[in-house]
N, CA, C and O of each residue as an XYZ file, in Angstrom:
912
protein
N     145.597     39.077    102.672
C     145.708     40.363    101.960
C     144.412     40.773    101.273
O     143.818     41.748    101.733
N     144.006     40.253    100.417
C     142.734     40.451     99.874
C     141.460     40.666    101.275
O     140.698     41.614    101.467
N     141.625     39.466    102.020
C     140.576     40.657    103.160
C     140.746     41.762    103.512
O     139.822     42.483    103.889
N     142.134     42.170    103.452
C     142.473     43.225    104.282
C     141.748     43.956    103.327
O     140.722     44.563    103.633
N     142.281     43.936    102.020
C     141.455     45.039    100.989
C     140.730     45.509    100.932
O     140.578     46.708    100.700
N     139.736     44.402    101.202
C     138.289     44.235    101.242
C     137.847     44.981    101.957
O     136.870     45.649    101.615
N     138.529     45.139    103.414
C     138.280     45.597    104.662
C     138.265     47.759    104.259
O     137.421     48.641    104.424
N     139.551     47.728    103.760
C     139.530     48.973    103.529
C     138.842     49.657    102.612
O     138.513     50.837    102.731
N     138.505     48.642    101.276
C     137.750     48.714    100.529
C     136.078     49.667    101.177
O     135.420     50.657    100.858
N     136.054     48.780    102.025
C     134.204     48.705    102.793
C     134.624     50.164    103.695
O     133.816     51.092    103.688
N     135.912     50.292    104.450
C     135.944     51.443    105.234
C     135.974     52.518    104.455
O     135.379     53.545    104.780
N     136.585     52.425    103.472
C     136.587     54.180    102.467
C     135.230     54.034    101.882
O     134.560     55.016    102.199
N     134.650     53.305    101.249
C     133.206     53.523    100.814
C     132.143     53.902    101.896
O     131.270     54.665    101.482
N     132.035     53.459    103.396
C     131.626     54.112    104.616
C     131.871     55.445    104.525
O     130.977     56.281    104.394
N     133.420     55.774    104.606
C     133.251     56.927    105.032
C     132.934     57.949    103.978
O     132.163     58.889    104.171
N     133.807     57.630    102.431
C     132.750     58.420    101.492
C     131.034     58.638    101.530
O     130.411     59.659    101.235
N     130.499     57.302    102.001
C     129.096     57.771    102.374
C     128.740     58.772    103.155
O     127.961     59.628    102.736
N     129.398     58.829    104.752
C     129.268     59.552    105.691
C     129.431     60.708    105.290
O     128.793     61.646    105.770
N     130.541     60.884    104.095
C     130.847     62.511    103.846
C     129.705     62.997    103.058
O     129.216     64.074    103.399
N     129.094     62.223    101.826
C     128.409     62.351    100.842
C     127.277     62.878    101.730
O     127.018     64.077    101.623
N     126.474     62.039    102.708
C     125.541     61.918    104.040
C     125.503     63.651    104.574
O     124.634     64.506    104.744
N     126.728     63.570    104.682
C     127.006     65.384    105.444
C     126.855     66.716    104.441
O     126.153     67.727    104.423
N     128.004     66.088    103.545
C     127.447     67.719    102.404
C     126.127     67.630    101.777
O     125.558     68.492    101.108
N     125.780     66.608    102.054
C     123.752     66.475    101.376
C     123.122     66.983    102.288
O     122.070     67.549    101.990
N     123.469     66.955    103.411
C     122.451     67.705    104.467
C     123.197     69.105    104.918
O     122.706     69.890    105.729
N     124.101     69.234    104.447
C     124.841     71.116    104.236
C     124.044     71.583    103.523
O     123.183     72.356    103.942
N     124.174     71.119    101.923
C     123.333     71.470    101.194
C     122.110     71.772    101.637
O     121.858     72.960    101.840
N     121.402     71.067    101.805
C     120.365     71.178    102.370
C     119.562     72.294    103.280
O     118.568     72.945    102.956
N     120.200     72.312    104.353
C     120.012     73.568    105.171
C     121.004     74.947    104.751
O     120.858     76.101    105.152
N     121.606     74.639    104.211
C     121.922     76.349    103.113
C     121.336     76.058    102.184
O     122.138     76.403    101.316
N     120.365     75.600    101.586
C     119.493     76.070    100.183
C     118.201     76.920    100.878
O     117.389     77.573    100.222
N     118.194     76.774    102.276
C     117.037     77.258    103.316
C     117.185     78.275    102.949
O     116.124     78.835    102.674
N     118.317     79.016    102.746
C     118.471     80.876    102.574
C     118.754     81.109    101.403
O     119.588     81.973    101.132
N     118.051     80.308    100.343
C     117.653     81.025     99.227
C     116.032     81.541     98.429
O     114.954     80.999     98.182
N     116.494     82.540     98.289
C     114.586     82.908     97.946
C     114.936     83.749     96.671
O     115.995     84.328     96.431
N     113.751     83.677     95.877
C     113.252     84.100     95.073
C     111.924     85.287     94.756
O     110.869     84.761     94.400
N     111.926     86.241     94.825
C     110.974     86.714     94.788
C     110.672     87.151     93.226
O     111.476     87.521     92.370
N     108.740     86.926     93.114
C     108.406     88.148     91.658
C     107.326     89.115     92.240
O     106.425     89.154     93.078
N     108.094     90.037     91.091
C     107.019     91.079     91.256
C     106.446     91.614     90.063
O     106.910     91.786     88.936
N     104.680     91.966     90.871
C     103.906     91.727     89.861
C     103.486     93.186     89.459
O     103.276     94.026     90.334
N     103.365     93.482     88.092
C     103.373     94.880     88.000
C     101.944     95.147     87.272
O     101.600     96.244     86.829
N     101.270     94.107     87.229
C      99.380     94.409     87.306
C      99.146     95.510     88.033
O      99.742     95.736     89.086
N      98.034     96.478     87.402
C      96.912     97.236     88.217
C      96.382     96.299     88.760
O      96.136     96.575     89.934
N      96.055     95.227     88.454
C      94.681     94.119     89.071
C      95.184     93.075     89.830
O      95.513     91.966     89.409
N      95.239     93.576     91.228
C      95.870     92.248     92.232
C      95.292     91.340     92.071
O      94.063     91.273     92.042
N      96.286     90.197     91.893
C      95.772     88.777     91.711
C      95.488     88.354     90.569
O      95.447     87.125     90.620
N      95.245     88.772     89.447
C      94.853     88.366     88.585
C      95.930     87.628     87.735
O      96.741     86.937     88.352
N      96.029     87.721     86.152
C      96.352     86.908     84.917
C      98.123     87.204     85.368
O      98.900     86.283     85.620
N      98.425     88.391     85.387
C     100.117     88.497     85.814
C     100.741     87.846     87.554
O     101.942     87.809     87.823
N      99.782     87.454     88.409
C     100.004     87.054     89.291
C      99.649     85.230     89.211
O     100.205     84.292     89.783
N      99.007     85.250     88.675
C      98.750     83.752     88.310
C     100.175     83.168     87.159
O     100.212     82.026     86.700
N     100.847     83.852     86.980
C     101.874     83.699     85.941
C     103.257     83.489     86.415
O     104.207     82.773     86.100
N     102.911     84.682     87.575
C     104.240     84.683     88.574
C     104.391     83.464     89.449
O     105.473     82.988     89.791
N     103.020     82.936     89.826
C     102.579     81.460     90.894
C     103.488     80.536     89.680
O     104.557     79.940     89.808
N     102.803     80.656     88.761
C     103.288     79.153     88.024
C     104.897     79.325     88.032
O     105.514     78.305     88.341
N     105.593     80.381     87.759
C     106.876     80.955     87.403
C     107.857     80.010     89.040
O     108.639     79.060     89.009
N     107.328     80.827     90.255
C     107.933     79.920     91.595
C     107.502     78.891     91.789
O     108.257     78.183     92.455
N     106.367     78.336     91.436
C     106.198     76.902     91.685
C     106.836     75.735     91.001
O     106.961     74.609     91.482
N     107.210     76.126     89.864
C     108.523     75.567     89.132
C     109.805     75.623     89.306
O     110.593     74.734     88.982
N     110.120     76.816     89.899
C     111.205     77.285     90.434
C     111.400     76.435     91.708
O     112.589     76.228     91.948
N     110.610     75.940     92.503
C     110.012     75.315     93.702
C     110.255     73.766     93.942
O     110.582     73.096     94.921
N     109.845     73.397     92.157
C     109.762     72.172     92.077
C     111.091     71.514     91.517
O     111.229     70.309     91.309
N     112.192     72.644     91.275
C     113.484     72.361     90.839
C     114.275     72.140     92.398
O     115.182     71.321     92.549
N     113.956     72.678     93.068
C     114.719     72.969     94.328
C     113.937     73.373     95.493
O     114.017     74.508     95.962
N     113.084     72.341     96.027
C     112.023     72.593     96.958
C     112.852     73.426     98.619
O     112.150     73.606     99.615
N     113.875     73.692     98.605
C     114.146     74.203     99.655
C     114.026     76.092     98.955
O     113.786     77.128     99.574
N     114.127     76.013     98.435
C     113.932     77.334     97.713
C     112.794     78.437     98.631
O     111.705     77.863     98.657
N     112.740     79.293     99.096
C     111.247     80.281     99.459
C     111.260     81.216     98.207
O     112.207     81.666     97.563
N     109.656     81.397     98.039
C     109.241     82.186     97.415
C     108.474     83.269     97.518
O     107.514     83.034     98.251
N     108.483     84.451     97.062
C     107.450     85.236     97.585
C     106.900     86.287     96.531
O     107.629     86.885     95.739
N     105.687     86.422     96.608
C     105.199     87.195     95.092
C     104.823     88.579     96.124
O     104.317     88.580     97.246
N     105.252     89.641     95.331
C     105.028     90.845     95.993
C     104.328     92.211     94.854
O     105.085     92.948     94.222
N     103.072     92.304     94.794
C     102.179     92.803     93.544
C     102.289     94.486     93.821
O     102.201     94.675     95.035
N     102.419     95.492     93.231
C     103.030     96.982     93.417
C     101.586     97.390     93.204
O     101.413     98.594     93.393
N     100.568     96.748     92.881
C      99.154     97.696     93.031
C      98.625     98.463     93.295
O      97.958     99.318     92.712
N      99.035     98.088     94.881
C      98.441     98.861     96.219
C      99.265     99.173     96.828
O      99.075     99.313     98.036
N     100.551     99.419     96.259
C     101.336    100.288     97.025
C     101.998    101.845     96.276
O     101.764    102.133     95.103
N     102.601    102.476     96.944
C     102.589    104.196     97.277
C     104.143    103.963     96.705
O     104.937    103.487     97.517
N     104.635    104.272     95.343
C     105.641    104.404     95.028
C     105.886    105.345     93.909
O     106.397    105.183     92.800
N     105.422    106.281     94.456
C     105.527    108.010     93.578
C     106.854    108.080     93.359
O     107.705    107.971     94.241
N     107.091    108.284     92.037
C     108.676    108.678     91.456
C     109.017    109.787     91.915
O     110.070    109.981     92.524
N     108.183    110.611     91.677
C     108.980    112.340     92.318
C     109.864    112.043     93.788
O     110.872    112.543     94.287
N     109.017    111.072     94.140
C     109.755    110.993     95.647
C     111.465    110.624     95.499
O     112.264    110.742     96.428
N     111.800    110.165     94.146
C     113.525    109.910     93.729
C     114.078    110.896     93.682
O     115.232    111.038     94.086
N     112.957    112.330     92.878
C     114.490    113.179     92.558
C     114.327    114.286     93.834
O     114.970    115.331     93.926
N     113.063    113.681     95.024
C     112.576    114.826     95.977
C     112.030    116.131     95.929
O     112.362    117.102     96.609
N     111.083    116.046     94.977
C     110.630    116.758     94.178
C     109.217    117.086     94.082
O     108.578    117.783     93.293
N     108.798    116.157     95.442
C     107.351    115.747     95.977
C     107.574    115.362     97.098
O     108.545    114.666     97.398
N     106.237    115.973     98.301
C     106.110    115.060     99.670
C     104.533    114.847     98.803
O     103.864    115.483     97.989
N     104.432    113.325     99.672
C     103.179    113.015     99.789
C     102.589    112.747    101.231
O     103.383    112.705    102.171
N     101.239    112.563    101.457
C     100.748    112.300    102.942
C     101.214    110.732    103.003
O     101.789    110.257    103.982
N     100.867    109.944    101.744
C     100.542    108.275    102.264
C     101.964    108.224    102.532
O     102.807    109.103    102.357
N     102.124    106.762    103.096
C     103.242    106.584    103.362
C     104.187    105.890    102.192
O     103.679    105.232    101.283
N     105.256    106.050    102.279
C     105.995    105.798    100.610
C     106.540    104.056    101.500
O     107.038    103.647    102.548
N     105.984    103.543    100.136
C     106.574    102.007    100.256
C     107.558    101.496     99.479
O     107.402    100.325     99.134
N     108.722    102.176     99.039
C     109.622    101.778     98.599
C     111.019    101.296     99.352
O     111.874    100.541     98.890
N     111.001    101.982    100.706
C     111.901    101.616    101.466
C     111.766     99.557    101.918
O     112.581     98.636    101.856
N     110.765     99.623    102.206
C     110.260     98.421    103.103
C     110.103     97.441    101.784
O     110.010     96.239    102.035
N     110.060     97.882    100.280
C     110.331     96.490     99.453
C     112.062     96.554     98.989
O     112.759     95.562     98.775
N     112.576     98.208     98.896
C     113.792     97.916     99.102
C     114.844     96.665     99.856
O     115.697     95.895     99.415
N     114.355     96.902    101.004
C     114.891     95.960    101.810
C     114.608     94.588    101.961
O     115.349     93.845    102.605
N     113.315     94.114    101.260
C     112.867     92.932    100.520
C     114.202     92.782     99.586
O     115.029     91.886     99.750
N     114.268     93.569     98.808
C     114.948     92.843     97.371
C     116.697     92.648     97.381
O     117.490     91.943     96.757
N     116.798     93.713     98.479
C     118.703     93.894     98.916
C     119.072     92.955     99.853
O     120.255     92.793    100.152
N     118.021     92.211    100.432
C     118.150     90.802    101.089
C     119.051     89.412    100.915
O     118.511     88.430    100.405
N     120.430     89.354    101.348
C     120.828     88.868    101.083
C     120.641     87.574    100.270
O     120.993     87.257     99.133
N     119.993     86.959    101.205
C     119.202     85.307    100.827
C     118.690     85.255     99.692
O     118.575     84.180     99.103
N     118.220     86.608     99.090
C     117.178     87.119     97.872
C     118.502     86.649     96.521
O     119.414     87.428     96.245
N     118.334     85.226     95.810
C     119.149     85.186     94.750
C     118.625     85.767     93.550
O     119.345     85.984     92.575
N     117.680     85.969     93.573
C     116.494     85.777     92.222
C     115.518     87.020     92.389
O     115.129     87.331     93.515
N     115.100     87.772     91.191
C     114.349     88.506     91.100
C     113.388     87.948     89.828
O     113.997     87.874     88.760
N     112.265     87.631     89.803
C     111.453     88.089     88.704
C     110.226     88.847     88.789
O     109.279     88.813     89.575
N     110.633     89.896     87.244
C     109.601     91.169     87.120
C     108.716     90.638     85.922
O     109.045     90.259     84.798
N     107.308     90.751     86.626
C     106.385     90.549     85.468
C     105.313     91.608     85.133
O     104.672     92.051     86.086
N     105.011     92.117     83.764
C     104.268     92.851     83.516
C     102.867     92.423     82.340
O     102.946     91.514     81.513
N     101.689     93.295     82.530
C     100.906     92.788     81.871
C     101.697     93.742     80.396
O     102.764     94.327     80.215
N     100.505     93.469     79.615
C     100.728     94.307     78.635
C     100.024     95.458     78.090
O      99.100     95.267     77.299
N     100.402     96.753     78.468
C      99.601     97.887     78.327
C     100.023     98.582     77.441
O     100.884     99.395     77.776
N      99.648     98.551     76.160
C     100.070     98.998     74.935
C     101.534     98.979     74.355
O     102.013     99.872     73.657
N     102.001     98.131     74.645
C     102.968     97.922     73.946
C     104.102     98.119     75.122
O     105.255     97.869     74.770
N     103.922     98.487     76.308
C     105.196     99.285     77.082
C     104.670     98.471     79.014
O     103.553     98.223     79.469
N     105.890     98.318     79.559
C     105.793     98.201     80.997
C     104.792     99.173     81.522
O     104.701    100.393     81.380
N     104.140     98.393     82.103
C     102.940     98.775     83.423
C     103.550    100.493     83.969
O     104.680    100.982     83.950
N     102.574    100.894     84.300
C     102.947    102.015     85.115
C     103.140    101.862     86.824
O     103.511    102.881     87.407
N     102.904    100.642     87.626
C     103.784    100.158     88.664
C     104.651    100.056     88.572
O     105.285    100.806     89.314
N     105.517     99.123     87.663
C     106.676     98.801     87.358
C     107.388     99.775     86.777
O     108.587     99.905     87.021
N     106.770    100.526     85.990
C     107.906    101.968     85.720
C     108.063    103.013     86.783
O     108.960    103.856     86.794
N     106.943    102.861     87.834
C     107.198    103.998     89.138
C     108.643    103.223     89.935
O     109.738    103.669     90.279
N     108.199    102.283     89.987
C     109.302    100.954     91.211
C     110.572    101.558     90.427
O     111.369    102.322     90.970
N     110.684    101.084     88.938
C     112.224    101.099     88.330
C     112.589    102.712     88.501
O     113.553    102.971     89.221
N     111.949    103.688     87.945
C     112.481    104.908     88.396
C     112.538    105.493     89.668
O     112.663    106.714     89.766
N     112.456    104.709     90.737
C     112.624    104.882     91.929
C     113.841    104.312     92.228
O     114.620    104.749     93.075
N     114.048    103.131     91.392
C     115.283    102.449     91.597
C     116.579    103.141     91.152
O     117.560    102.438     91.396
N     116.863    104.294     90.580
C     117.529    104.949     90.882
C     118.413    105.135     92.136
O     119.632    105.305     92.126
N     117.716    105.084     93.069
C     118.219    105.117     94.154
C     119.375    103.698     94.135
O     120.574    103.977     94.172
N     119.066    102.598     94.092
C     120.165    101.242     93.230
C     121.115    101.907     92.478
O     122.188    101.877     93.081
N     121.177    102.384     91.623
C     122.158    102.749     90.590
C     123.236    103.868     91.171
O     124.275    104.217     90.611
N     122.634    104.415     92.644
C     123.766    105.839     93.170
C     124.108    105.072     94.903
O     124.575    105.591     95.917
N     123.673    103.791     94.651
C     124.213    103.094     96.049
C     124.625    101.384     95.692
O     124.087    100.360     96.113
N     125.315    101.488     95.134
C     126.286    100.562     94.790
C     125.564     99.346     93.850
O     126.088     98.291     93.492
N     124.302     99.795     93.588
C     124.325     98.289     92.715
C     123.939     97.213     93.425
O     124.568     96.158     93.351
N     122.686     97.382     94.319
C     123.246     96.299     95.369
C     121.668     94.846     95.032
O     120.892     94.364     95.858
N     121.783     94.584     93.485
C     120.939     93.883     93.242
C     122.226     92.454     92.131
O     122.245     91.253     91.861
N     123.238     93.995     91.829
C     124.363     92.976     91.079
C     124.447     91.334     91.439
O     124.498     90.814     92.554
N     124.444     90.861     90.455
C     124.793     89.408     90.170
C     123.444     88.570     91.044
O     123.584     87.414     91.444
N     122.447     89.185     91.201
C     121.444     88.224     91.314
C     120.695     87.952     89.995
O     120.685     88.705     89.021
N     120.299     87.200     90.065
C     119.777     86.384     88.750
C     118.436     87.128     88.199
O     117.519     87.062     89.017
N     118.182     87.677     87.246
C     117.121     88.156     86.792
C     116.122     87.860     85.974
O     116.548     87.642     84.840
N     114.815     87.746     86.084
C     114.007     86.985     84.622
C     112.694     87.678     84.706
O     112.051     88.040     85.692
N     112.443     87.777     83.381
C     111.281     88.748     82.951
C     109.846     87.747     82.447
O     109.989     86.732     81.766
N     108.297     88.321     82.988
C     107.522     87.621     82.327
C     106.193     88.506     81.678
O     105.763     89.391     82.417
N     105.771     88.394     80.847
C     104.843     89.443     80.041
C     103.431     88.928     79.883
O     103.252     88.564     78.720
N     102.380     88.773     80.639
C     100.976     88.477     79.897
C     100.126     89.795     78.971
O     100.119     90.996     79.238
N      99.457     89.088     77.839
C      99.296     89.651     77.341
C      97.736     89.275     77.143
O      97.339     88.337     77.834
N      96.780     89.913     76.255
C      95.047     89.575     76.296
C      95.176     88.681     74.573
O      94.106     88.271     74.125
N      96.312     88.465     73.819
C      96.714     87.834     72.439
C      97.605     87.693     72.260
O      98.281     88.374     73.032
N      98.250     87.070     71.532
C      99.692     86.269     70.830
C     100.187     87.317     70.339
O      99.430     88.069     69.725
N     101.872     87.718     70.507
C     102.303     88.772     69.655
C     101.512     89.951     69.842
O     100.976     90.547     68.908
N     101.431     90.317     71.137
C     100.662     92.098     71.342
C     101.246     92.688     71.737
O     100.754     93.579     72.429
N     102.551     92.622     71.595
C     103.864     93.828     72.221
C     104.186     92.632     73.669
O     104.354     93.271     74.708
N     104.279     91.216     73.853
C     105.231     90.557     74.901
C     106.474     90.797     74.526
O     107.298     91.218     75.337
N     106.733     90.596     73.428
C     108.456     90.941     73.049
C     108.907     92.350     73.345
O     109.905     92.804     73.904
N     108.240     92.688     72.995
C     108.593     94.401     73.273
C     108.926     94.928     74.814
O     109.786     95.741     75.151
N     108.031     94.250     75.593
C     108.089     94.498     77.035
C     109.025     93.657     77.640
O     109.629     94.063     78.633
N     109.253     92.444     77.142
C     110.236     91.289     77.799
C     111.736     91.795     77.323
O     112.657     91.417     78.047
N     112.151     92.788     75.934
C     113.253     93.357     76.432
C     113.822     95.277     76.933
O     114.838     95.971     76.895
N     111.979     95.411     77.476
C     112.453     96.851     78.304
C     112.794     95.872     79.682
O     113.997     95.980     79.920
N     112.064     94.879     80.743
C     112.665     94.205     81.098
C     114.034     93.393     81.564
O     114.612     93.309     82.648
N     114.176     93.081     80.835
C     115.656     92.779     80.337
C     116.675     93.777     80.155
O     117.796     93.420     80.517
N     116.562     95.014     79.654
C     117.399     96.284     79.688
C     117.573     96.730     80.834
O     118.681     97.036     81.273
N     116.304     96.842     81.580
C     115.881     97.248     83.303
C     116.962     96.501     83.981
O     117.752     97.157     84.659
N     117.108     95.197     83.890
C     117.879     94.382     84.985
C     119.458     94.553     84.732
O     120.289     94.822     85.600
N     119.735     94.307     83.156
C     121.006     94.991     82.872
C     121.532     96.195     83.341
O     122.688     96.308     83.749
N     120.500     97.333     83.281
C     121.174     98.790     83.901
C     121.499     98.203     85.546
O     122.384     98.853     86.101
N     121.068     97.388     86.146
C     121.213     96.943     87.070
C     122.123     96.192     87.895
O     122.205     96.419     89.102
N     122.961     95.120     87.193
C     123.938     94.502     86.841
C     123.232     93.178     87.287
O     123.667     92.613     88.291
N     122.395     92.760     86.750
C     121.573     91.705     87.612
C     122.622     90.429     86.317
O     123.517     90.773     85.545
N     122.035     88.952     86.533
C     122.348     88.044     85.585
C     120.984     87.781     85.163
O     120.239     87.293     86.013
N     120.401     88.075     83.706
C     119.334     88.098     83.168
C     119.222     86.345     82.613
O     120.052     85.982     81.780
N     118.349     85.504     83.032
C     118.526     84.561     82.333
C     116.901     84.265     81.169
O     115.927     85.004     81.317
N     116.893     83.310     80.285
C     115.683     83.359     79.879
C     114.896     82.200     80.672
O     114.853     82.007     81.886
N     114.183     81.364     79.444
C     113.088     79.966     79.988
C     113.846     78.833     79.626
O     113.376     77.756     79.993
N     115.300     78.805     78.758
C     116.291     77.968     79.264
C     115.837     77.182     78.228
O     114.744     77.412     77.712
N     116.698     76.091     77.788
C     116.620     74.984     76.630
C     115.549     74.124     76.503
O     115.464     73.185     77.294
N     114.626     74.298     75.551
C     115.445     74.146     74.469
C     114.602     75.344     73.603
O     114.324     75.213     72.411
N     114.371     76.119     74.132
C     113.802     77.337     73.482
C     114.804     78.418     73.645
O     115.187     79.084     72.682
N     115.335     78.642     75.146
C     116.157     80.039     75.685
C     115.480     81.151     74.923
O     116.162     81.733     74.079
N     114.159     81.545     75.117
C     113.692     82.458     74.838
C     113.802     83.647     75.692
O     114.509     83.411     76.671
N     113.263     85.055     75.648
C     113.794     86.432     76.563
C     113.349     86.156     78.053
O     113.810     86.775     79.012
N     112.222     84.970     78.157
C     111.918     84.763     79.290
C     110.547     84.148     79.080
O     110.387     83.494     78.049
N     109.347     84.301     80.092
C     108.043     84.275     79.902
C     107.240     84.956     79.285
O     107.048     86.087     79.732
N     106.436     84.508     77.974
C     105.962     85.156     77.762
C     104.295     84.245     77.736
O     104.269     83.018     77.831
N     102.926     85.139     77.586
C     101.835     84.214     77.972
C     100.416     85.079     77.294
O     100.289     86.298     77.179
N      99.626     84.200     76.983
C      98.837     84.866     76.672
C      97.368     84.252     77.202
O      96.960     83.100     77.052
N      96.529     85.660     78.037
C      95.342     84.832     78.762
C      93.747     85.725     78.097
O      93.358     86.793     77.626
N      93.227     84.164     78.553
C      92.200     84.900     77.885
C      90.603     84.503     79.349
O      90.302     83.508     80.008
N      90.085     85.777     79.238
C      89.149     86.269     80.670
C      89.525     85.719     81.954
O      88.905     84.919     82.655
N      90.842     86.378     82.183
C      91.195     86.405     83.530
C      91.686     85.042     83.994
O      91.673     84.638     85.157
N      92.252     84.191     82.594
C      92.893     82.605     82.823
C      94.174     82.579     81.698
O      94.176     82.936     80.520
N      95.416     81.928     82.662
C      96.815     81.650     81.916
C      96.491     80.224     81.495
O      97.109     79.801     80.518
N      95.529     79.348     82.144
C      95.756     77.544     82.464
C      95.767     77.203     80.700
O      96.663     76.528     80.193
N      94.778     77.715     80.010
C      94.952     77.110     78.654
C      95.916     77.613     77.428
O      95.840     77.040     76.341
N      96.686     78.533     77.601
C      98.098     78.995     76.916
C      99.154     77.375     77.397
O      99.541     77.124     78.538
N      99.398     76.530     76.181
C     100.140     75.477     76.732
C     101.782     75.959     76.503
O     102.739     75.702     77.234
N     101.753     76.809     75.127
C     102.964     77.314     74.337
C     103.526     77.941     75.828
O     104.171     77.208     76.577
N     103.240     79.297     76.177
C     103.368     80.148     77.188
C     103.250     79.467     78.592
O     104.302     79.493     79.231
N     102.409     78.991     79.073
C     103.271     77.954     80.563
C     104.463     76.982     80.150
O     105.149     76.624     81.107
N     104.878     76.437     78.771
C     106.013     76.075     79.142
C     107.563     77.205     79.426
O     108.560     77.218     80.149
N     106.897     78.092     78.264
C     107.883     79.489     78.816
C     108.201     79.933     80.060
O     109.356     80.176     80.409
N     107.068     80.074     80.872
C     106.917     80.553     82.202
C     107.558     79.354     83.035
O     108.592     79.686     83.614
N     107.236     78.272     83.184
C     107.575     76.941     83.341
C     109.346     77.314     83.814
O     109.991     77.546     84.837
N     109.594     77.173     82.156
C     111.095     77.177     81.858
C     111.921     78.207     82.708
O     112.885     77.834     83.375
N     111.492     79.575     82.660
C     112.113     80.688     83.088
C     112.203     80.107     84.683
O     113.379     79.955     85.013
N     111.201     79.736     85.781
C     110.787     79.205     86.881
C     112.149     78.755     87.232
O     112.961     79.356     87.935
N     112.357     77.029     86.341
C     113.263     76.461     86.716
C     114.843     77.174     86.183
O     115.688     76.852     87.018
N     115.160     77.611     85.608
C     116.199     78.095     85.157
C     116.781     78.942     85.822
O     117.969     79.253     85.737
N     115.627     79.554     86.836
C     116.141     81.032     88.000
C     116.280     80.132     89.032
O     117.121     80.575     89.814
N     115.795     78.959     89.433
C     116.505     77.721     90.636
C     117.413     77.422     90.370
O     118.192     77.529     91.317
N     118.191     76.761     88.831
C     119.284     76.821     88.848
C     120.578     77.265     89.136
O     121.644     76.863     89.601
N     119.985     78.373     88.616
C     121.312     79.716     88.493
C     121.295     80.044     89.875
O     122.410     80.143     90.388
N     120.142     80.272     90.733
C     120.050     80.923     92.036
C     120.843     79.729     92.890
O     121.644     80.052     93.767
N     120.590     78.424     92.602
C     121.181     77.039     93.569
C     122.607     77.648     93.188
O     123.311     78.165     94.055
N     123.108     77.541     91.487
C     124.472     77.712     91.456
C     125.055     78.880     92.251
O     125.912     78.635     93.099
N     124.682     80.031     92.053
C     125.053     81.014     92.839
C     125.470     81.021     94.232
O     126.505     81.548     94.641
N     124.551     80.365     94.987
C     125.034     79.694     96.429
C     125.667     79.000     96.900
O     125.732     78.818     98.116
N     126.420     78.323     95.882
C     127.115     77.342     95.671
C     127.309     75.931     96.091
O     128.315     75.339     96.482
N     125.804     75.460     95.867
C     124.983     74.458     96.382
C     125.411     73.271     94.996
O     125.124     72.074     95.016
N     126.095     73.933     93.952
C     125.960     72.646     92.668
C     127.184     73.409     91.315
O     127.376     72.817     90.253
């Protein structure tokens, strides 16, 4: 009797492995179709708000390496508001359709919007994009319940990041997004950072913010998929 036990003992712990074995590699290849994108609402491609957004997914990355990421900067692209209420043609070509369909992407769990800080108020990219997004708000919402997180560089400590991290945050709410912050043990509004000549690396306070927000949008984005 006791062998027998034994026996069944060893066969249910097998096959619990085998199962454990299988939903680890489910997991696995469905975390493939989750992505994250930020967007960067700098005039200056590449620079201090894009270096912010890198650190932001690479954390995000390092929570859940099956994760994709993709940083998408509104600089150099053609996103005239008049074109919402039709109220303007322009010649260039309007690029709001083609990041539309970036962000309504299923796989897309995660949004983060980052802005520098231009007197106290969101970038004027990021306010053309959001009042374009209108178009979201009269077609169903179709950003609802993805996870949202905001990040702010600024040229000093306390220069209007708070201020911008909850127009931000209001933005994603009119949205129905899930706004999260940089997560415990701060749960602050999100990232906030402060660089000085065109460098985030020595702000230690502010990369753990950015840091935090990173991993906290892997979380929520893994939970969402229902990977955990």
């Amino acid at each position: 009797m006791p062998e027998k036990l034994n026996r069944r003992s060893f066969m249910g712990a097998a096959a619990a492995a085998v199962a454990a074995t299988g939903f680890a590699a489910g997991a696995a290849e469905e975390a493939t179709g989750i992505k994250i994108i930020g967007i960067g609402g700098s005039l200056r491609k590449g620079k201090t708000t894009a270096q912010a957004l890198q650190i932001a997914l690479d954390a995000a990355k390092a929570a859940n390496p099956a994760i994709e990421t993709e940083i998408i900067e509104l600089s150099t692209m053609n996103l005239d508001p008049y074109l919402a209420i039709g109220t303007k043609t322009v010649e260039k070509p309007d690029d709001f359709l083609a990041l539309k369909a970036k962000l309504i992407d299923p796989k897309v769990k995660g949004v983060i919007f980052a802005s520098p800080v231009y007197m106290g108020i969101v970038s004027s990219p990021l306010k053309a994009l959001f009042e374009r997004m209108i178009d979201f708000r009269s077609n169903g919402y179709p950003l609802m319940n993805k996870v949202g997180g905001a990040i702010v560089v600024g040229a000093g400590r306390n220069t209007g990041q708070e201020l911008i991290l909850q127009q931000l945050c209001m933005f994603m709410i009119s949205q129905n997004m899930l706004v999260v912050g940089d997560g415990p043990p701060t749960s602050h509004w999100g990232g906030a950072m402060r660089a000085v000549k065109d460098d985030v690396s020595t702000d230690t306070d502010g990369l753990a913010t950015v840091k935090g927000l990173g991993k906290r949008m892997a979380e929520v984005a893994t939970k969402l998929a229902g990977l955990k």
